[in-house]
C-alpha positions as CSV (number, residue, x, y, z in Angstrom):
1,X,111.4,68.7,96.0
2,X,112.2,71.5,98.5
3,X,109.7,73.4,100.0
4,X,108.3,76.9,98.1
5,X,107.6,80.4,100.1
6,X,106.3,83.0,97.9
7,X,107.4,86.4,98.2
8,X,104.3,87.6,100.6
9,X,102.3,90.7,98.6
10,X,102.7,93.6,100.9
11,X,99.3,94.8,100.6
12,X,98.0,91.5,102.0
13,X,97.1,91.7,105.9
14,X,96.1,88.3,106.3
15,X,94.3,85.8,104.0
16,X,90.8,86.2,106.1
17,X,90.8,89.9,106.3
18,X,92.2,90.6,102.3
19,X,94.0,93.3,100.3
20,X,94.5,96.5,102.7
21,X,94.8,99.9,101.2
22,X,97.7,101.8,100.8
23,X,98.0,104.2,103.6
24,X,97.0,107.9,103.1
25,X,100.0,110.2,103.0
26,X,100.8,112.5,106.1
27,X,99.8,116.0,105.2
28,X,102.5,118.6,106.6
29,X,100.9,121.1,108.3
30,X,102.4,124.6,107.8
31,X,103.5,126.6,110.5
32,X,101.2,129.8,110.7
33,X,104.1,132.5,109.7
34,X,104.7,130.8,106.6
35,X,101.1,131.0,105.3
36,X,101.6,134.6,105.9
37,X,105.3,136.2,106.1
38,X,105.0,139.4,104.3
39,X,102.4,140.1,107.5
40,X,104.4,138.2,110.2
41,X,107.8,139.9,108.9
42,X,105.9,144.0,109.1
43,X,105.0,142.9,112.5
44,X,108.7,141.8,113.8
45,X,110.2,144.9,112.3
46,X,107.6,147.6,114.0
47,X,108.2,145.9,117.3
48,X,112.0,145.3,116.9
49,X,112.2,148.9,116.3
50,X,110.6,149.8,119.5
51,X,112.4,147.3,121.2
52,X,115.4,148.8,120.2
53,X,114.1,152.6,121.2
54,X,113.3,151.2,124.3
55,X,116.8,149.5,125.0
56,X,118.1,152.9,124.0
57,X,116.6,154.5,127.2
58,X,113.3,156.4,125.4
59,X,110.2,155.5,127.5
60,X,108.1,152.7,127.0
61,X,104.8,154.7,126.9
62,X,104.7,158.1,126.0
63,X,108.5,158.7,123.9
64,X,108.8,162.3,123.8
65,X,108.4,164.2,120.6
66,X,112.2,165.0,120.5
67,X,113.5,161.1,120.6
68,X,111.1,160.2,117.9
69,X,111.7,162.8,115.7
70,X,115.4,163.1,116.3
71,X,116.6,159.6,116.8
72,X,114.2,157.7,115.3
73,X,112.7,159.0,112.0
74,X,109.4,160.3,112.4
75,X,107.6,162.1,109.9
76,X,107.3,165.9,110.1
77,X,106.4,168.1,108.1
78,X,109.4,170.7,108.6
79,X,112.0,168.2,108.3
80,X,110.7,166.8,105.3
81,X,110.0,170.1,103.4
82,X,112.9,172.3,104.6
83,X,115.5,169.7,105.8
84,X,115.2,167.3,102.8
85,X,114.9,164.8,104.8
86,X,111.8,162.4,102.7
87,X,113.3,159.0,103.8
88,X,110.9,159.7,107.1
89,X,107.5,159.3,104.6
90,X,109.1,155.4,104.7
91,X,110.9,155.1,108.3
92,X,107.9,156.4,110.2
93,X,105.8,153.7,109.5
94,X,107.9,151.7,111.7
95,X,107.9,153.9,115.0
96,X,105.0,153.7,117.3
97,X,104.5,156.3,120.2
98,X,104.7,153.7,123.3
99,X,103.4,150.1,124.0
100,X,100.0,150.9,123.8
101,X,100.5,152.5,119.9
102,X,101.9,149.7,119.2
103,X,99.8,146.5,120.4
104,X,96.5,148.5,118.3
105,X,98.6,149.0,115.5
106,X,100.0,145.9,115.5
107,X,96.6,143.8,116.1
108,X,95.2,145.8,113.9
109,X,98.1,144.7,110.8
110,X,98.1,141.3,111.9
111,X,94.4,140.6,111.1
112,X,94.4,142.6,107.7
113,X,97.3,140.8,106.9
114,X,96.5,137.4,107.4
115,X,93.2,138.2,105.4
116,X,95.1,140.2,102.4
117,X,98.4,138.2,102.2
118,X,96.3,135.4,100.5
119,X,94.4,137.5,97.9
120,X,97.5,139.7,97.2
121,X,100.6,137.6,97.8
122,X,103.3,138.0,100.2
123,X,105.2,140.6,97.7
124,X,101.9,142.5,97.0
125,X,101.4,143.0,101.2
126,X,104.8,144.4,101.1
127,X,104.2,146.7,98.2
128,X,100.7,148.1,99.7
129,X,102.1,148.4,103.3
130,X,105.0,150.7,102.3
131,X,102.6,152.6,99.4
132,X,99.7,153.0,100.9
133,X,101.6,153.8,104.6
134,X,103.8,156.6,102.2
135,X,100.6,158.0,101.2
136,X,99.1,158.6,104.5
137,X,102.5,160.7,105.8
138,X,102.7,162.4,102.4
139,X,99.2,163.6,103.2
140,X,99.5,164.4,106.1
141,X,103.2,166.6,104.8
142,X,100.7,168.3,103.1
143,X,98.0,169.4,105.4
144,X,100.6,169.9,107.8
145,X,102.1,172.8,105.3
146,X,98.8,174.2,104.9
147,X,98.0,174.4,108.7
148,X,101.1,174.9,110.0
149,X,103.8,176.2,108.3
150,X,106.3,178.8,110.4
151,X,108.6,180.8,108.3
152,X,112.0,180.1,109.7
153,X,110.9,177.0,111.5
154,X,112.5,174.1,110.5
155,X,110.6,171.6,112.5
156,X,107.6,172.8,111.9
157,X,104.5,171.0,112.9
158,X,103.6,168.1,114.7
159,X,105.6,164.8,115.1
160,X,103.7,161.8,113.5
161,X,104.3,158.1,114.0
162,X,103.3,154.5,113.3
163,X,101.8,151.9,110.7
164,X,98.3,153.1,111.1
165,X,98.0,155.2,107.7
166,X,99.3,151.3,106.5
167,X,96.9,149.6,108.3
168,X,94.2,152.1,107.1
169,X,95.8,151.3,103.6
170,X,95.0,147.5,103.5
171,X,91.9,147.6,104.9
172,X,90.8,150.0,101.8
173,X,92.5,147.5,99.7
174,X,90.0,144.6,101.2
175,X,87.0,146.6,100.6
176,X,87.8,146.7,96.6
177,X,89.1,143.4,96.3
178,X,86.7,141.4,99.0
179,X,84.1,142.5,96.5
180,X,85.7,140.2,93.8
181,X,83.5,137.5,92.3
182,X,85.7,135.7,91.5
183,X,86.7,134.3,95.4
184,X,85.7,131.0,95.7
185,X,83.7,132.0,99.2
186,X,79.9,132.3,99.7
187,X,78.7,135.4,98.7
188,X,76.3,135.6,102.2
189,X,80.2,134.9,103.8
190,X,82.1,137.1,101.8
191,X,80.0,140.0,101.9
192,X,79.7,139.9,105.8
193,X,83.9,139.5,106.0
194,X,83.6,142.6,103.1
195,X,80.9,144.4,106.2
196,X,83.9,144.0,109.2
197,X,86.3,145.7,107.2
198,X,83.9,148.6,106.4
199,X,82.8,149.2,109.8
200,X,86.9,148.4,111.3
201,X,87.5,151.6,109.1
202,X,84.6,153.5,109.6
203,X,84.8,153.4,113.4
204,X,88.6,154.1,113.5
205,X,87.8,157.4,111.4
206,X,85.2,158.0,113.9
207,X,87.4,157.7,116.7
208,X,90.4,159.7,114.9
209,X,87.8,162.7,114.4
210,X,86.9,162.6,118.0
211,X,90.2,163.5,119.4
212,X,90.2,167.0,117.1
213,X,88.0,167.7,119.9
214,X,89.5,170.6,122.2
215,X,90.7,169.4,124.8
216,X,91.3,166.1,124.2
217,X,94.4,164.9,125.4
218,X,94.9,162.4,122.5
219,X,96.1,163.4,118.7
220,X,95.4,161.0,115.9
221,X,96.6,161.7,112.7
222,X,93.4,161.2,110.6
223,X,94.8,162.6,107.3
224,X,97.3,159.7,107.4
225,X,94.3,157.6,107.9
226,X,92.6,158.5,105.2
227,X,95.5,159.2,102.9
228,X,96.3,155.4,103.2
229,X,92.7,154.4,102.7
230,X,92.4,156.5,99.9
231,X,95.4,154.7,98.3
232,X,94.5,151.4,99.1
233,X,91.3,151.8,96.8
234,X,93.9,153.3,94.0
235,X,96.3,150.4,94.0
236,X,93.2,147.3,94.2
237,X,91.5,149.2,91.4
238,X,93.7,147.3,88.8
239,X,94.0,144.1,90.7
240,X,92.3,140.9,90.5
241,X,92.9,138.5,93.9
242,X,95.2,135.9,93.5
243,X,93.0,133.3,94.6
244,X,90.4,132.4,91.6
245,X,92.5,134.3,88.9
246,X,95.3,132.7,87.0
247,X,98.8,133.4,87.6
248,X,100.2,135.4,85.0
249,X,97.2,137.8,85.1
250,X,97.3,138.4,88.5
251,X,101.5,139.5,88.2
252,X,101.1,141.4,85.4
253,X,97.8,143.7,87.3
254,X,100.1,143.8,90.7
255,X,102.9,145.1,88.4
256,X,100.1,147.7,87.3
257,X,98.8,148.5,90.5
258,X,102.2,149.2,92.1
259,X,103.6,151.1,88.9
260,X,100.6,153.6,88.7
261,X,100.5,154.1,92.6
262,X,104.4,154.7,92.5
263,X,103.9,157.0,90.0
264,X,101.2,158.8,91.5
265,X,102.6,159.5,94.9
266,X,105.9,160.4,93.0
267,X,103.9,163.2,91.5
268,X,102.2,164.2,94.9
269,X,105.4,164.5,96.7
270,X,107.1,166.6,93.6
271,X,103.7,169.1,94.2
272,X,104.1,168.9,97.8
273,X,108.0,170.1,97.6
274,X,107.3,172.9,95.1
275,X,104.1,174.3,96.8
């Protein structure tokens, strides 16, 4: 009789040591931007927009009113109103006055966004940085009109710039929704995270009402600033965050959110070009 050799069962080591465990499968780790590329994809735009001003000679700290508002869509008031010329409530969200405008604004959008991309989806960042940021320069249309309107002037008023009235935006959005129960976070946790954004927007408005002092040689545009705060707490007030709430709710109270705040700023803007 020939000699027999069972097929050896593979989850045998040896015969003194026994049956070994299957091993545990390797868990992919993610890279960073795509846990978050609605925030990671705002960011590359606002600095490959003043990479490319840069490369097109306008100066790499202090552009002068003129480039940005001629060249490179910032918001005024005059251009707007009298020139017709609304795409800038969009475009200057994504122009910053200088390196140093930039690196704040852009800190400052990176760390909202990592903590609201997860509660609102990448498509919901998207939707709140370009409504909330619209809301701020429509504001600030508007004041602007009221304070400084020059009959004949078609440029009248000041030059504004950059993503803050955005950032400003998201971080009102975070105070609504961080209040959420239904986060699966510690409440003791949850409410200090809720605390940081308060006081991030609190002290910001502080230091934008500081420079209206005279003679201070820096301008912030606080009714951007509170324009996009303002609308951040209109488009959470229908929205649950994603995390804890099931799918279909969630989509159908983003669609909700985003509707009413369109429609709402689409109203403010038809006041603002009739007033």
């Amino acid at each position: 009789m020939g000699s027999y050799s069972p097929t050896p069962d593979p989850q045998i080591l040896r015969p003194d040591i026994g049956r070994m465990s299957p091993p545990e499968p390797v868990r992919r780790v993610r890279p960073s931007w795509a846990s978050a590329p609605a925030t990671y994809l705002l960011v590359g735009i606002n600095c490959a927009v003043y990479l490319a001003m840069v490369a097109n000679h306008v100066s790499f700290l202090s552009p002068s009113p003129d480039d940005l508002l001629h060249h490179w869509g910032a918001n005024n008031a005059g251009a707007v109103l009298i020139e017709g010329e609304w795409w800038r409530i969009i475009t200057a969200m994504f122009v910053h006055v200088g390196i140093i405008h930039l690196a704040t604004n852009m800190w400052c959008l990176w760390n909202l966004g990592l903590l609201a991309e997860p509660l609102l989806g990448s498509a919901g960042v998207l939707a709140a940085y370009i409504l909330t940021g619209a809301a701020g320069n429509l504001l600030s249309t508007f004041v602007s009109r009221l304070w400084h309107y020059v009959p004949g002037d078609p440029y009248f008023g000041p030059v504004g710039a950059g993503a803050s009235g955005a950032v400003f935006g998201l971080a009102g959005l975070l105070i609504v929704l961080l209040k959420s129960p239904r986060l699966p976070v510690p409440p003791l946790e949850l409410k200090k995270l809720r605390r940081s954004v308060i006081y991030f927007a609190a002290l910001n408005l502080v230091i934008g009402l500081a420079t209206e002092i005279p003679g201070s040689f820096v301008h912030i545009d606080n009714f951007a600033h509170l324009g996009g705060c303002a609308c951040g707490f209109l488009f959470a007030a229908p929205l649950v965050p994603r995390i804890g709430s099931p799918r279909e709710l969630f989509t159908v109270r983003r669609r909700i959110a985003v509707g009413s705040v369109v429609l709402v700023l689409t109203l403010f803007g038809f006041y603002i070009s009739k007033f």
